[in-house]
VMD Tcl script that builds the backbone (N, CA, C; Angstrom):
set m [mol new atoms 264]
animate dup $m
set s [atomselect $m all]
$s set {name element resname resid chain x y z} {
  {N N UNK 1 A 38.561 -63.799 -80.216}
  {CA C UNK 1 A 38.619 -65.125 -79.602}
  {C C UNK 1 A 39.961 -65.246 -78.880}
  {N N UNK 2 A 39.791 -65.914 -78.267}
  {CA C UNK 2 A 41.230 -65.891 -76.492}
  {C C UNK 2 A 41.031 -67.337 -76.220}
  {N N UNK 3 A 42.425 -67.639 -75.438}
  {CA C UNK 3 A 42.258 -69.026 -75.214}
  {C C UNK 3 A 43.337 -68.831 -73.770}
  {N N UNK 4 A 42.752 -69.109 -72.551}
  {CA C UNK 4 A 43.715 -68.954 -71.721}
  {C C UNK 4 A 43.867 -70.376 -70.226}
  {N N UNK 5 A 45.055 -71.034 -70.266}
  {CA C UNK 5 A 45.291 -71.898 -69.468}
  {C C UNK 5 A 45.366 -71.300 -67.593}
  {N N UNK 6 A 44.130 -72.025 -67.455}
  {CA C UNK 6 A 44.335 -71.107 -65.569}
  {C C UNK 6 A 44.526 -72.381 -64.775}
  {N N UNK 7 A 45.541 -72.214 -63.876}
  {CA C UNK 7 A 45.514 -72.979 -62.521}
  {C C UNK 7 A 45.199 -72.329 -61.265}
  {N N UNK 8 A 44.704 -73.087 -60.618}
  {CA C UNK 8 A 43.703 -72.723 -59.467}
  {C C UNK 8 A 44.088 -73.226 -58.064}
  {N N UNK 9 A 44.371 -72.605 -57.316}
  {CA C UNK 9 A 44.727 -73.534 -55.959}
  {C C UNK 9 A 43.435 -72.745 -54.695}
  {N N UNK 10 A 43.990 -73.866 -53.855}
  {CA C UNK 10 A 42.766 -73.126 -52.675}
  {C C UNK 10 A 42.030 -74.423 -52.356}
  {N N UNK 11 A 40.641 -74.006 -51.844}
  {CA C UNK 11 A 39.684 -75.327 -51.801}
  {C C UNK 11 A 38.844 -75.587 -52.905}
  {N N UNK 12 A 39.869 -76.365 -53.832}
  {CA C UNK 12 A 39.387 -76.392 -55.042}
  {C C UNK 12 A 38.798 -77.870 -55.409}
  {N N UNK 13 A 39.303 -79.271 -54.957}
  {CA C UNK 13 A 38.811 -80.014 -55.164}
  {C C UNK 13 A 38.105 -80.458 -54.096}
  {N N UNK 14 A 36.908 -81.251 -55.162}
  {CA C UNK 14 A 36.064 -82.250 -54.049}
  {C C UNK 14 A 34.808 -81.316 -53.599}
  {N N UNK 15 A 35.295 -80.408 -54.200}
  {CA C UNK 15 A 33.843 -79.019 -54.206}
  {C C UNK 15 A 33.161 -79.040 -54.864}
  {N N UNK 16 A 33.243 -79.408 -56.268}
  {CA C UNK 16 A 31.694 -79.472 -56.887}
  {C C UNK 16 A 32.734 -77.906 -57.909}
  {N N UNK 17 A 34.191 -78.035 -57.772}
  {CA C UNK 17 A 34.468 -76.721 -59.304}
  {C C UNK 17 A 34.220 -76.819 -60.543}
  {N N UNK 18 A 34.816 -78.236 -61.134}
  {CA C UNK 18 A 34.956 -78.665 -62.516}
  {C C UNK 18 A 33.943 -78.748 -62.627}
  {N N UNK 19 A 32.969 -79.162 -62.145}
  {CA C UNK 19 A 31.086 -78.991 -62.451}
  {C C UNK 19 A 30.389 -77.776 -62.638}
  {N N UNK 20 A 31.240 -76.683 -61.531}
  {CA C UNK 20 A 30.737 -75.395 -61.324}
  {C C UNK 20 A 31.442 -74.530 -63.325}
  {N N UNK 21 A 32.519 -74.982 -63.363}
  {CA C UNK 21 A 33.508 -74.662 -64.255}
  {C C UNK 21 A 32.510 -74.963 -65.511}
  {N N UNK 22 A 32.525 -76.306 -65.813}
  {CA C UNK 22 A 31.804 -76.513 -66.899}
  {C C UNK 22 A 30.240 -76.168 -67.101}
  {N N UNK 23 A 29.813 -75.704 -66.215}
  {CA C UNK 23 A 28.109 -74.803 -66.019}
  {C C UNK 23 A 28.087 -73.607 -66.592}
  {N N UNK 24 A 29.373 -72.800 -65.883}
  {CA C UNK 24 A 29.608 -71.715 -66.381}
  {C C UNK 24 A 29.832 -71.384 -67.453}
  {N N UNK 25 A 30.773 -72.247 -68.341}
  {CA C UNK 25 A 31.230 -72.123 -69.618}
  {C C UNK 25 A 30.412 -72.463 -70.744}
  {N N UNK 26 A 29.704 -73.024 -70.438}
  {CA C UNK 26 A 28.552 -73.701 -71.275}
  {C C UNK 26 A 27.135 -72.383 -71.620}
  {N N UNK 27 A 27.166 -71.854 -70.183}
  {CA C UNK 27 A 26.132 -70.909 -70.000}
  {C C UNK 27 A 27.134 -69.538 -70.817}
  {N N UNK 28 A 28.461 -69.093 -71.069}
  {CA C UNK 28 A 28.833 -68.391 -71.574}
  {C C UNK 28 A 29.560 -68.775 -73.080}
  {N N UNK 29 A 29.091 -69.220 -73.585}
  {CA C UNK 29 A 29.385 -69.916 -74.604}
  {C C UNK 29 A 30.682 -70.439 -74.966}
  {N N UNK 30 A 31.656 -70.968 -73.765}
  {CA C UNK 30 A 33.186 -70.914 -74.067}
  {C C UNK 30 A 33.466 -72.505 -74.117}
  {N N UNK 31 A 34.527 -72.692 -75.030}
  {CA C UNK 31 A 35.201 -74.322 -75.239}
  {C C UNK 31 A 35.908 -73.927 -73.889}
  {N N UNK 32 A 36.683 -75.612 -73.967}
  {CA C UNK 32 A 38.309 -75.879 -73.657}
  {C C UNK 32 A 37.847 -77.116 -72.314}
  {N N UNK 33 A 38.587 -77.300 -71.563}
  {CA C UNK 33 A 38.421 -78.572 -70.339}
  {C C UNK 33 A 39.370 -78.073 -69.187}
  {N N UNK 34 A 38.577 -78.775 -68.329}
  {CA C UNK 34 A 38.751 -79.026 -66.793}
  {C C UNK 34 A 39.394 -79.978 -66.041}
  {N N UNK 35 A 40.229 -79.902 -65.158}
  {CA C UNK 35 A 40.761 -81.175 -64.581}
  {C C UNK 35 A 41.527 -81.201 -63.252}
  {N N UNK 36 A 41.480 -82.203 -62.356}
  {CA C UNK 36 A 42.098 -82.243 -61.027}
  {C C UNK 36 A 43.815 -82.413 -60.984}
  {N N UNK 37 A 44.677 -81.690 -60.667}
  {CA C UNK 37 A 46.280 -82.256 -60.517}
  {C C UNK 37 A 46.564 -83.055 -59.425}
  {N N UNK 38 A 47.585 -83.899 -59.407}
  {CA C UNK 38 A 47.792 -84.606 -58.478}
  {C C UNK 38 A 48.585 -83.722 -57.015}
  {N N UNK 39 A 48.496 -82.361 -57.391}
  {CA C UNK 39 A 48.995 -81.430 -56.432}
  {C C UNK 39 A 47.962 -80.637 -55.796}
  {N N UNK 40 A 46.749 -81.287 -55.868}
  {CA C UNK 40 A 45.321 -80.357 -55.115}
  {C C UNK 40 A 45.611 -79.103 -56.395}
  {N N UNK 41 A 45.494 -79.076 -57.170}
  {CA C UNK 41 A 44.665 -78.011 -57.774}
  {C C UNK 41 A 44.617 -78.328 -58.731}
  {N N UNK 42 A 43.378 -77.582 -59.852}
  {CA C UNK 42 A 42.458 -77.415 -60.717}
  {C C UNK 42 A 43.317 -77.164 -61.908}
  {N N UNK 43 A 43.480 -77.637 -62.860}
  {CA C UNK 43 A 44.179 -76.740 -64.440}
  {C C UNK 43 A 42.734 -76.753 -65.470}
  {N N UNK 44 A 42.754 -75.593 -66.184}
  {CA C UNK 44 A 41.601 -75.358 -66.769}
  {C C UNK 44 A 42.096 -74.570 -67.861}
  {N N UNK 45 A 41.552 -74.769 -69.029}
  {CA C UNK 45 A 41.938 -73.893 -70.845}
  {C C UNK 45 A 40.097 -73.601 -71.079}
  {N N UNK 46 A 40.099 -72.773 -71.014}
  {CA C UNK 46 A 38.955 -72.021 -71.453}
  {C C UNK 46 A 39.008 -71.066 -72.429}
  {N N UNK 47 A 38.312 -70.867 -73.548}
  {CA C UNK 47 A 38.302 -70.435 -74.315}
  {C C UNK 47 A 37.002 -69.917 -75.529}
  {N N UNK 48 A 36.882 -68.788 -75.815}
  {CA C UNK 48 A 35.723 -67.855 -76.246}
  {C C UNK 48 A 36.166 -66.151 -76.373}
  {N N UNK 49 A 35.074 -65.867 -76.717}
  {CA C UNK 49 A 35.016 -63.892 -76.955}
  {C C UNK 49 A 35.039 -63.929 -75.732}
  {N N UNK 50 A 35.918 -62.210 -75.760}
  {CA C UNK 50 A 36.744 -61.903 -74.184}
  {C C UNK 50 A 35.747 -61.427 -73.238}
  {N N UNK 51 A 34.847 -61.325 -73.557}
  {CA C UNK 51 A 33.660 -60.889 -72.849}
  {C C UNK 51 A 33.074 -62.158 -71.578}
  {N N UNK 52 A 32.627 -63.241 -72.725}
  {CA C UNK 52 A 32.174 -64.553 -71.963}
  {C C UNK 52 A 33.126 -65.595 -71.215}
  {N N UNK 53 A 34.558 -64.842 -71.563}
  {CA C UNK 53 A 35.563 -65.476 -70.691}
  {C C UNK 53 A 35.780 -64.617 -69.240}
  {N N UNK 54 A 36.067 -63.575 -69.767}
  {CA C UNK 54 A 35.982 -62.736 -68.575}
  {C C UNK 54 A 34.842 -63.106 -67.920}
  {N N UNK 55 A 33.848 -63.379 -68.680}
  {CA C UNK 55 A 32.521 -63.621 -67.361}
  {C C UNK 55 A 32.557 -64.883 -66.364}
  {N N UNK 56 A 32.978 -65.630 -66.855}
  {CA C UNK 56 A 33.399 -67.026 -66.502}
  {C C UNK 56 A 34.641 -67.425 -65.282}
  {N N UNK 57 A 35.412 -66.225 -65.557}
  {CA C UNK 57 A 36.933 -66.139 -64.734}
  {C C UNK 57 A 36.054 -65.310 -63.653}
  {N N UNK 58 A 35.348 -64.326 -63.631}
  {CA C UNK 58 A 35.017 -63.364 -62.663}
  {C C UNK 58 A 34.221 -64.346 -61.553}
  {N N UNK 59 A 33.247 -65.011 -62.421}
  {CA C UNK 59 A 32.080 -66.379 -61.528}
  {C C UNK 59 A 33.340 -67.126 -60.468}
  {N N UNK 60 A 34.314 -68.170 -60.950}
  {CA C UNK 60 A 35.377 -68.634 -60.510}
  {C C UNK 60 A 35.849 -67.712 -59.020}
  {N N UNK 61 A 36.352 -66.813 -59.242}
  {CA C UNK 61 A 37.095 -65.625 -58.269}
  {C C UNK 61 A 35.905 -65.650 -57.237}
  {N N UNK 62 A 34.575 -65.671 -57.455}
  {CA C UNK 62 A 33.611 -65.475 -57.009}
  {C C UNK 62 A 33.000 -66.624 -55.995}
  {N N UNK 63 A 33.556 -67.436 -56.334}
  {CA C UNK 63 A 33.283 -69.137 -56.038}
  {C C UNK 63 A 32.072 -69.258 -55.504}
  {N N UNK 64 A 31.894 -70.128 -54.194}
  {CA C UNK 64 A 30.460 -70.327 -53.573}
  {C C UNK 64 A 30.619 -71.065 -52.332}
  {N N UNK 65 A 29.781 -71.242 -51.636}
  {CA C UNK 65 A 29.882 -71.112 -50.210}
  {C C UNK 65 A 30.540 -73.017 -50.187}
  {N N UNK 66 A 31.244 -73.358 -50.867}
  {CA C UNK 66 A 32.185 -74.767 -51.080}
  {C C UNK 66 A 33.429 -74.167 -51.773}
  {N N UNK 67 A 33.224 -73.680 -52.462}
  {CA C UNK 67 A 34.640 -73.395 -53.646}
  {C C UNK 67 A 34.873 -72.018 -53.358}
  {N N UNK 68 A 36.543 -71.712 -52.930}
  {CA C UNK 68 A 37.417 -71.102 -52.303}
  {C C UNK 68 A 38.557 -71.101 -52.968}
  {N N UNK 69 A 39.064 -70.284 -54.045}
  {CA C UNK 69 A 39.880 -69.911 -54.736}
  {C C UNK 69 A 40.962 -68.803 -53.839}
  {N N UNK 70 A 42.456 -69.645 -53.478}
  {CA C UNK 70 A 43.098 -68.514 -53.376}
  {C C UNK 70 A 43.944 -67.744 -53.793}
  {N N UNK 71 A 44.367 -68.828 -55.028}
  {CA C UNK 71 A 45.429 -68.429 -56.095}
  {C C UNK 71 A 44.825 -69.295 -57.637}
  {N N UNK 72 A 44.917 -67.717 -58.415}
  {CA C UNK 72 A 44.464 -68.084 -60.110}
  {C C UNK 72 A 45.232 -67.809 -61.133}
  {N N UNK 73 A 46.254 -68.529 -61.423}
  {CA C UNK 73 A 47.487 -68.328 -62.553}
  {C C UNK 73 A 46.855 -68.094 -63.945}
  {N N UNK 74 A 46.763 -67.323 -64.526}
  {CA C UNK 74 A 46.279 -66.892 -66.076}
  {C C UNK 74 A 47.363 -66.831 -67.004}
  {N N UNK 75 A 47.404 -67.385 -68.049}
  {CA C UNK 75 A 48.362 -67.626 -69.208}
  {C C UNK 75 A 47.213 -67.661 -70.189}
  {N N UNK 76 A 47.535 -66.594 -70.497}
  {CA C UNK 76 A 47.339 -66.798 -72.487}
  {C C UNK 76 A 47.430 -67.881 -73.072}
  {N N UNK 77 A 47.231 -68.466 -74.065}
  {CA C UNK 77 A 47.985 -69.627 -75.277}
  {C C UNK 77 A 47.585 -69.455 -76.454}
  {N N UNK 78 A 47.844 -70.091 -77.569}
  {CA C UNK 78 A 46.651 -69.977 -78.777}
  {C C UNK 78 A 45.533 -70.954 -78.616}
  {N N UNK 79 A 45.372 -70.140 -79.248}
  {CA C UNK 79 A 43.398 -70.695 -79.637}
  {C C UNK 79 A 43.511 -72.264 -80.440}
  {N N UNK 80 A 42.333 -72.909 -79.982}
  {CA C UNK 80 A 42.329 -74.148 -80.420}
  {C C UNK 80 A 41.045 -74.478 -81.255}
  {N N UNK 81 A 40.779 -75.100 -82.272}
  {CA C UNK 81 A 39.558 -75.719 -82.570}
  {C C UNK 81 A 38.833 -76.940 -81.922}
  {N N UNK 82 A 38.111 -76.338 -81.427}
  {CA C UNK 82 A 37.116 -77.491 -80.381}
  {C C UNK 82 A 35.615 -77.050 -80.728}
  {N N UNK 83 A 34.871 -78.256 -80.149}
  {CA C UNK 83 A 33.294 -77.768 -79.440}
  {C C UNK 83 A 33.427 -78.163 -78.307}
  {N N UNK 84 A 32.640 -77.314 -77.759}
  {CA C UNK 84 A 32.559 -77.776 -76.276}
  {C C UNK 84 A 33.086 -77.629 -74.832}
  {N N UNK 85 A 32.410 -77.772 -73.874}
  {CA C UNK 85 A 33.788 -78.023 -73.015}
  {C C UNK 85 A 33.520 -79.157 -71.764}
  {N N UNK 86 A 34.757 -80.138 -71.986}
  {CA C UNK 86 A 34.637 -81.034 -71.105}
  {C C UNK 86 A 35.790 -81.146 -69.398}
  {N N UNK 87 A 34.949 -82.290 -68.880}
  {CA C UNK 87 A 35.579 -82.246 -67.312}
  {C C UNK 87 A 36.561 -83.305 -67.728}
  {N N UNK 88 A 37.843 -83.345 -67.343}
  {CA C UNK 88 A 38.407 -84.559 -67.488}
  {C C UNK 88 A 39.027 -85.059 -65.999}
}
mol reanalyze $m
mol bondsrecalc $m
mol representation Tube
mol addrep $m
């Protein structure tokens, strides 16, 4: 289990990410939350087996013909007890 804080810049808000974000994570079984900065970009703690995170970070990088990632800061942290994962 991994728990890692990512910030996201690019054409990240107003795209439909934190929706795209929380689809993904849900479909890969991972906690943690989503959210807009007041600096145009995305901060996100996701967290699960390194497998379904990695799957989740790879989707992201991957974006979609709205969401345009051009920079993805990855930090480690510890692991948290949660369910779920929400948009805030």
């Amino acid at each position: 289990m991994l728990r890692y804080q990512i910030r996201l810049t690019g054409w990240v808000q107003g795209v439909g990410l934190r929706w795209f974000i929380n689809t993904r994570a849900a479909v890969n079984q991972c906690t943690g939350w989503v959210q807009n900065q007041w600096d145009g970009s995305v901060l996100c703690e996701l967290q699960g087996e390194e497998s379904n995170v990695d799957a989740v970070l790879k989707e992201i990088r991957q974006g979609n013909q709205f969401i345009v990632v051009e920079q993805m800061e990855i930090h480690e942290i510890p692991t948290q007890t949660e369910s779920g994962f929400h948009i805030r």
